[in-house]
C-alpha positions as protocol buffer text, in pm:
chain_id: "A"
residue {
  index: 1
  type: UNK
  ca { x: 3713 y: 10045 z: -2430 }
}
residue {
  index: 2
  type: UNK
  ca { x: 3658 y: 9866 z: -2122 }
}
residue {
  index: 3
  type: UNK
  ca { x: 3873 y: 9569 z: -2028 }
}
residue {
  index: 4
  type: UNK
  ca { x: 3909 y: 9271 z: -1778 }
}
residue {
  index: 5
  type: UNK
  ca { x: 4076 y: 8968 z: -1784 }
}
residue {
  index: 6
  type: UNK
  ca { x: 3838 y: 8779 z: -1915 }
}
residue {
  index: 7
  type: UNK
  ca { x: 3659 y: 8993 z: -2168 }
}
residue {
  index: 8
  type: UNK
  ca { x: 3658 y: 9295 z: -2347 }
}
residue {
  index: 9
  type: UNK
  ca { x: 3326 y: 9541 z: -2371 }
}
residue {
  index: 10
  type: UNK
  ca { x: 3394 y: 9764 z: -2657 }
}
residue {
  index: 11
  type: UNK
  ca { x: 3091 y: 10005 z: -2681 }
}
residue {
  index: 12
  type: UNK
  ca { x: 3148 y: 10276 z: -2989 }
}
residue {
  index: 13
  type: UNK
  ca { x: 2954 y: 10583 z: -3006 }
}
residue {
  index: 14
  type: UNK
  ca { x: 3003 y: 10612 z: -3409 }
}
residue {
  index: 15
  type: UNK
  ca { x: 2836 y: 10916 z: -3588 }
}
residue {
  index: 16
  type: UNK
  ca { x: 2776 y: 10702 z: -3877 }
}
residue {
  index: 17
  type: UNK
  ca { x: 2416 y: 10599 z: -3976 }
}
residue {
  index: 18
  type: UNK
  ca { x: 2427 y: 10323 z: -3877 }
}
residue {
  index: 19
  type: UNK
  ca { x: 2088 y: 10295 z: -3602 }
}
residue {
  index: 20
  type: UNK
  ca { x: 2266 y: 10135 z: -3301 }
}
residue {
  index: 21
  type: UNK
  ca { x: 2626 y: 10154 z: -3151 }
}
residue {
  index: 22
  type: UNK
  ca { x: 2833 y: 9855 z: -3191 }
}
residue {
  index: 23
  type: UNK
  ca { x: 2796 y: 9605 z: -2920 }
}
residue {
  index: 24
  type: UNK
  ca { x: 3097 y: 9360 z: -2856 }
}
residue {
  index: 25
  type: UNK
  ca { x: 3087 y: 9169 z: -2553 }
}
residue {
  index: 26
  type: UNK
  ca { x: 3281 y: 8818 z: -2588 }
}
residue {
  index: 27
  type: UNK
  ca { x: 3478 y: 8640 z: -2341 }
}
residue {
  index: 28
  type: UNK
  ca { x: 3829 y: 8557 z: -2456 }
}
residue {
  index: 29
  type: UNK
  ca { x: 4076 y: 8283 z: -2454 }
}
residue {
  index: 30
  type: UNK
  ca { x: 4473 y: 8255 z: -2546 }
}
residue {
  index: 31
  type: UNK
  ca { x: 4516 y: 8050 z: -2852 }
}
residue {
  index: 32
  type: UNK
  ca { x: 4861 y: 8088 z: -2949 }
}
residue {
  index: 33
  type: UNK
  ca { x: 4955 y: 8384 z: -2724 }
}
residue {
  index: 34
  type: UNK
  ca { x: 4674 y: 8560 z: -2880 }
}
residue {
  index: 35
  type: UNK
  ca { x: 4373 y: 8703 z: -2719 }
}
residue {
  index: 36
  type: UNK
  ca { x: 4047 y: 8543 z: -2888 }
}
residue {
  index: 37
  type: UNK
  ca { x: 3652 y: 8523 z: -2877 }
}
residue {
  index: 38
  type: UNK
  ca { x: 3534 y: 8198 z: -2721 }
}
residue {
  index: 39
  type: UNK
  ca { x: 3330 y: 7991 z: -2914 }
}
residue {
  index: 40
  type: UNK
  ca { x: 2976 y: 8023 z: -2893 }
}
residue {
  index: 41
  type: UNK
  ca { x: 2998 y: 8412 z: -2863 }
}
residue {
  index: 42
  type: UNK
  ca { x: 2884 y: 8702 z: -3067 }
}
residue {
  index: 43
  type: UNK
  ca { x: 3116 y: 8940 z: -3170 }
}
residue {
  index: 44
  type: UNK
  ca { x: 2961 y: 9183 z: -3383 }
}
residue {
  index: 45
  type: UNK
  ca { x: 2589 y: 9219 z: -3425 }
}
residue {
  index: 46
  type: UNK
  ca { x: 2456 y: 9545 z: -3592 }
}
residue {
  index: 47
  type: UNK
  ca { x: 2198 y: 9695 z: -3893 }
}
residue {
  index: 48
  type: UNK
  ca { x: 2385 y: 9820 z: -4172 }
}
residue {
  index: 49
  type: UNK
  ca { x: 2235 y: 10059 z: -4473 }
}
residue {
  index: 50
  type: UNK
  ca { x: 2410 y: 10183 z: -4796 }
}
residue {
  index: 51
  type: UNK
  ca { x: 2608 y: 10413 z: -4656 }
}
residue {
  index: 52
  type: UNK
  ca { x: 2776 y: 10168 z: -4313 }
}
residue {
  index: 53
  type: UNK
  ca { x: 2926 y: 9948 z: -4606 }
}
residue {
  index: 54
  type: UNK
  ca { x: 3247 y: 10018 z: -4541 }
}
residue {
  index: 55
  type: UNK
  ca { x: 3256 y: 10068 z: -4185 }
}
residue {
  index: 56
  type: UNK
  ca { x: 3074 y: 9698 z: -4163 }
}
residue {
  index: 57
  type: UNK
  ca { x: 3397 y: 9549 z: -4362 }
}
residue {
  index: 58
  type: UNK
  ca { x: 3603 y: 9699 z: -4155 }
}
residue {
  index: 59
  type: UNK
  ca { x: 3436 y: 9572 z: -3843 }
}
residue {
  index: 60
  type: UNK
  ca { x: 3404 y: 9233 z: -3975 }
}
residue {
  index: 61
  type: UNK
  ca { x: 3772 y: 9223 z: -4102 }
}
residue {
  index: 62
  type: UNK
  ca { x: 3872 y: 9341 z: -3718 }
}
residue {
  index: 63
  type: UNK
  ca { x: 3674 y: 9043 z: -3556 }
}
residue {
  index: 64
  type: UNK
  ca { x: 3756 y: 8793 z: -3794 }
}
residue {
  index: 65
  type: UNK
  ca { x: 4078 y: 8901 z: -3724 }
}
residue {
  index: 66
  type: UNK
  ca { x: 4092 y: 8889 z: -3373 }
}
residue {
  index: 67
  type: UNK
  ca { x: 3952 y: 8552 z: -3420 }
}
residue {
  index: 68
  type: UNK
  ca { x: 4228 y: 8420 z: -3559 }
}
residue {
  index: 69
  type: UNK
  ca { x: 4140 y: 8392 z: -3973 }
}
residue {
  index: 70
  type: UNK
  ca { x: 4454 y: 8412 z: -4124 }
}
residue {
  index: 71
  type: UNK
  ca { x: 4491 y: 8704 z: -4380 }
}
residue {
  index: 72
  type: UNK
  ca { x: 4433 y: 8547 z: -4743 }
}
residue {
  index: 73
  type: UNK
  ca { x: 4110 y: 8406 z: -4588 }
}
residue {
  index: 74
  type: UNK
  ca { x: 4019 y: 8721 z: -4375 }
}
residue {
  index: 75
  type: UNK
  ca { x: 3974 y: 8912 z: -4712 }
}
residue {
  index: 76
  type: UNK
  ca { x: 3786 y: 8653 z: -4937 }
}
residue {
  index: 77
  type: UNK
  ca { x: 3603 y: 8619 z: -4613 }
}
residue {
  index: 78
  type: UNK
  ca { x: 3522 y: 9005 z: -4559 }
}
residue {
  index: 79
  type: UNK
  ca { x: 3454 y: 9011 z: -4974 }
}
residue {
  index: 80
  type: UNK
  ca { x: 3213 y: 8752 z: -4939 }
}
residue {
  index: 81
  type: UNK
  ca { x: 3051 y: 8936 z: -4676 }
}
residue {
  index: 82
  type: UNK
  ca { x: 3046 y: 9275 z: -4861 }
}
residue {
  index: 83
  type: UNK
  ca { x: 2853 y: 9088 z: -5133 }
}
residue {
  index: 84
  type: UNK
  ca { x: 2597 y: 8941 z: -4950 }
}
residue {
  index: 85
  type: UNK
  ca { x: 2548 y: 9283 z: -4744 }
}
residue {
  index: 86
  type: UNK
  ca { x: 2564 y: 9444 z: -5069 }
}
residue {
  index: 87
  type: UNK
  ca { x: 2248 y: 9227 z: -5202 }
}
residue {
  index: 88
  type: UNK
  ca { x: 2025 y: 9284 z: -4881 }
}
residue {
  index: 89
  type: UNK
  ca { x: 2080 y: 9688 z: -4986 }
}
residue {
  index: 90
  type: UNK
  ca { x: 1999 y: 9600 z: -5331 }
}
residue {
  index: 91
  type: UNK
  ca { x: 1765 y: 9338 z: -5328 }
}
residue {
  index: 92
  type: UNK
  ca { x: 1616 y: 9343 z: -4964 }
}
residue {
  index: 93
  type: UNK
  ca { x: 1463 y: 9662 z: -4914 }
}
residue {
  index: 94
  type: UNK
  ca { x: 1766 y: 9898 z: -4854 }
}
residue {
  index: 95
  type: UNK
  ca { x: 1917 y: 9767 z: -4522 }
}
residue {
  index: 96
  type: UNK
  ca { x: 2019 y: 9446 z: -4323 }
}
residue {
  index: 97
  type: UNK
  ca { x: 2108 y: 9338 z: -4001 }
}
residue {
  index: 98
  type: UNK
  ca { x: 2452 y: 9097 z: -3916 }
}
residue {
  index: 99
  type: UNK
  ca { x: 2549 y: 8910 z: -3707 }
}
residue {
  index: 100
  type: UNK
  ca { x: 2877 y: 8760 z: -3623 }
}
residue {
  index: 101
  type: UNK
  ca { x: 2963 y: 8493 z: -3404 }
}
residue {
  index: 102
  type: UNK
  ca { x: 3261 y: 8251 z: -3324 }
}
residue {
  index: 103
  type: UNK
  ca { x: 3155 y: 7884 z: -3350 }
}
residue {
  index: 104
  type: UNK
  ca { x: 3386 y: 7591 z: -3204 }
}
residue {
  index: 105
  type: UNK
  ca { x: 3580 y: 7558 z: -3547 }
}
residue {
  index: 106
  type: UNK
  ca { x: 3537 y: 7889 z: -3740 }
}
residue {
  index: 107
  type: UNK
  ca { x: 3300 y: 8180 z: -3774 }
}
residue {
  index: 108
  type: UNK
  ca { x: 2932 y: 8232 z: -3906 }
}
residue {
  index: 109
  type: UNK
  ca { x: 2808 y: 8533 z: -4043 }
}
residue {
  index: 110
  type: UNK
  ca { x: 2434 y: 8573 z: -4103 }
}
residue {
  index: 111
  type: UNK
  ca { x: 2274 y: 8834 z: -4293 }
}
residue {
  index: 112
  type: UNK
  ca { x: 1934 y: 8945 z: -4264 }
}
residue {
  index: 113
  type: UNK
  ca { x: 1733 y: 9180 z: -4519 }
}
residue {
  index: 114
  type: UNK
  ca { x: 1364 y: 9265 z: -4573 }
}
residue {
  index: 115
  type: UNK
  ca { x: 1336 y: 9146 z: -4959 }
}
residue {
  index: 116
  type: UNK
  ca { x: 1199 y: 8818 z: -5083 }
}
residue {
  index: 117
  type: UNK
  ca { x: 1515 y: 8667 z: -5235 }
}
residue {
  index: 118
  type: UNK
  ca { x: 1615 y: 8497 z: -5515 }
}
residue {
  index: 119
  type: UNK
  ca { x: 1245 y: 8271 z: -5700 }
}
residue {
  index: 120
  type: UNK
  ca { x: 1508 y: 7940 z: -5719 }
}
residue {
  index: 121
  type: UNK
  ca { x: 1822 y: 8036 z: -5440 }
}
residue {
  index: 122
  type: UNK
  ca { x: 1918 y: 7638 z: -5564 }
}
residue {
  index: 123
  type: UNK
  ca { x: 2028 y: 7748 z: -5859 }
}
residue {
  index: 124
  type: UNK
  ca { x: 2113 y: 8152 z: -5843 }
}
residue {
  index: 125
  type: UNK
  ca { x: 2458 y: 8062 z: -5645 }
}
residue {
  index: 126
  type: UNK
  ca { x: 2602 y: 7866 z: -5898 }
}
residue {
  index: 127
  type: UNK
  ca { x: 2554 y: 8007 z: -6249 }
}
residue {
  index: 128
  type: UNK
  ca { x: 2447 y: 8362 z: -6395 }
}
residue {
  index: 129
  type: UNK
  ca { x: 2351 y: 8441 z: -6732 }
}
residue {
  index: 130
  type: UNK
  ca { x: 2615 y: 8571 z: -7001 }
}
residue {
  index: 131
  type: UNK
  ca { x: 2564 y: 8929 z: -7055 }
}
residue {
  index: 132
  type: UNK
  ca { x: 2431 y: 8993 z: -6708 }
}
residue {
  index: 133
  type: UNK
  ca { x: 2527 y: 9288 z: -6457 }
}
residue {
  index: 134
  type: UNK
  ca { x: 2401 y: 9128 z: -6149 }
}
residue {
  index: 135
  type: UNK
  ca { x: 2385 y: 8780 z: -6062 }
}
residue {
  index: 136
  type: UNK
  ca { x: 2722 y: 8740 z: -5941 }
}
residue {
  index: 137
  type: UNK
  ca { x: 2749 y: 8766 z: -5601 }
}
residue {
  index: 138
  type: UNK
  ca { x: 2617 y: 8459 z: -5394 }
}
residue {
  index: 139
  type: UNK
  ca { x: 2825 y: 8276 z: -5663 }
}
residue {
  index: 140
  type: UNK
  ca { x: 3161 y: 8482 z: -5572 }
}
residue {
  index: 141
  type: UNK
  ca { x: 3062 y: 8481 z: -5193 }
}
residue {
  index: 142
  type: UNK
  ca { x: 3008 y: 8105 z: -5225 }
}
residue {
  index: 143
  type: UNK
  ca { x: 3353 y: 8090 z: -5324 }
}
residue {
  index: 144
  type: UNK
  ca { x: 3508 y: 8202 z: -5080 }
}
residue {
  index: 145
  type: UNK
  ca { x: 3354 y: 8078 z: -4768 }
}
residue {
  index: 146
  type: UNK
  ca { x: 3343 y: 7642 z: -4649 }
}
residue {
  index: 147
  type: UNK
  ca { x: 2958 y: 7687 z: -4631 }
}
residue {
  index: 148
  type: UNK
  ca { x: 2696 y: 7934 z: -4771 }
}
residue {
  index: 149
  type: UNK
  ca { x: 2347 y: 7912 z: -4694 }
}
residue {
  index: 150
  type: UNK
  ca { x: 2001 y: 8135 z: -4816 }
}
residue {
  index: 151
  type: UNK
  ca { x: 1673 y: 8135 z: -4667 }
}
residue {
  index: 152
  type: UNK
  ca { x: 1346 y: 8266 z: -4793 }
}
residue {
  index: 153
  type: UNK
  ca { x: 1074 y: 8334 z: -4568 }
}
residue {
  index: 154
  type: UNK
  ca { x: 761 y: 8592 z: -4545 }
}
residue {
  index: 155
  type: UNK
  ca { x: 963 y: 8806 z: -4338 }
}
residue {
  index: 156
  type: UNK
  ca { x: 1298 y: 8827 z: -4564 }
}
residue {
  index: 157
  type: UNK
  ca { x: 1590 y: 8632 z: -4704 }
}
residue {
  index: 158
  type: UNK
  ca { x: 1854 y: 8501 z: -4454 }
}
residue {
  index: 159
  type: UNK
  ca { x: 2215 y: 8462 z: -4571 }
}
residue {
  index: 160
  type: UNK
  ca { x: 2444 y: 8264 z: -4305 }
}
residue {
  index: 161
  type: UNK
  ca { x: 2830 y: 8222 z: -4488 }
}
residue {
  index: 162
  type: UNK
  ca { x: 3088 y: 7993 z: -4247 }
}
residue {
  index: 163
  type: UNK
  ca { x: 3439 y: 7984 z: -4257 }
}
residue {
  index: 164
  type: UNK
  ca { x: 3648 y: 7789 z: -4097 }
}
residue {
  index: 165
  type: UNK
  ca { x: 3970 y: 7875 z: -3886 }
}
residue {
  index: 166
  type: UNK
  ca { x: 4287 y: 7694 z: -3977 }
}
């Protein structure tokens, strides 16, 4: 790692599958007597398949960390995450791509896969059928984040989840 007093450049060669090396590259401020991303910065930004699941919550759970979530929301945070990445694998074509950023009151992860999403994303969020497997993860991840938005497009469904930092 790379520091200076105003930011820190962490580049990790990882022999994971995942395609390209982490990238994190945000200025930082005291808040507290803690070192923090700025607002308005990414912090993690990276393509994720089956197999970088964990790695990506434990990347996520380090930068939402460093950005000052406290610990009971870091981890419905980071499980809310895990279920949306877990849907782009399952639903949108195998992979996705996040990205993680610091905003000037909490954090936004968005979450980017290749499938067409849910036919009514209105209604999948809050309510699956009795019986089912599936169904219950935009609900859960809904739960535990202040805002969750899904977008359907021609080129893929977009997920962006916000929290907000106390």
């Amino acid at each position: 790692m790379i520091r200076d007093r105003d930011r820190d450049v962490d580049i990790e060669d990882s022999s994971s599958s995942m395609e390209d090396h982490h990238i994190t590259a945000a200025p930082k401020e005291h808040v507290n007597g803690t070192i923090v991303p700025r607002a308005g910065h990414m912090v993690l930004k990276t393509p994720f398949a089956a197999s970088d699941l964990g790695e990506l919550r434990r990347q996520v759970a380090r930068h939402a960390g460093a950005a000052g979530l406290r610990p009971a929301r870091l981890a419905e945070f980071v499980l809310a995450v895990n279920e949306i990445a877990t849907n782009a694998i399952v639903h949108g074509g195998g992979r996705g791509h996040l990205e993680l950023d610091r905003t000037g009151t909490g954090l936004r992860c968005t979450i980017v896969d290749q499938g067409p999403g849910p036919a009514r994303p209105d209604t999948c969020a809050h309510h699956s059928p009795d019986g089912e497997e599936s169904g219950r993860g935009l609900r859960l991840a809904r739960a535990f984040v202040d805002d969750l938005t899904l977008t359907n497009g021609t080129a893929g469904t977009t997920v962006t989840l916000i929290v907000l930092l106390d």
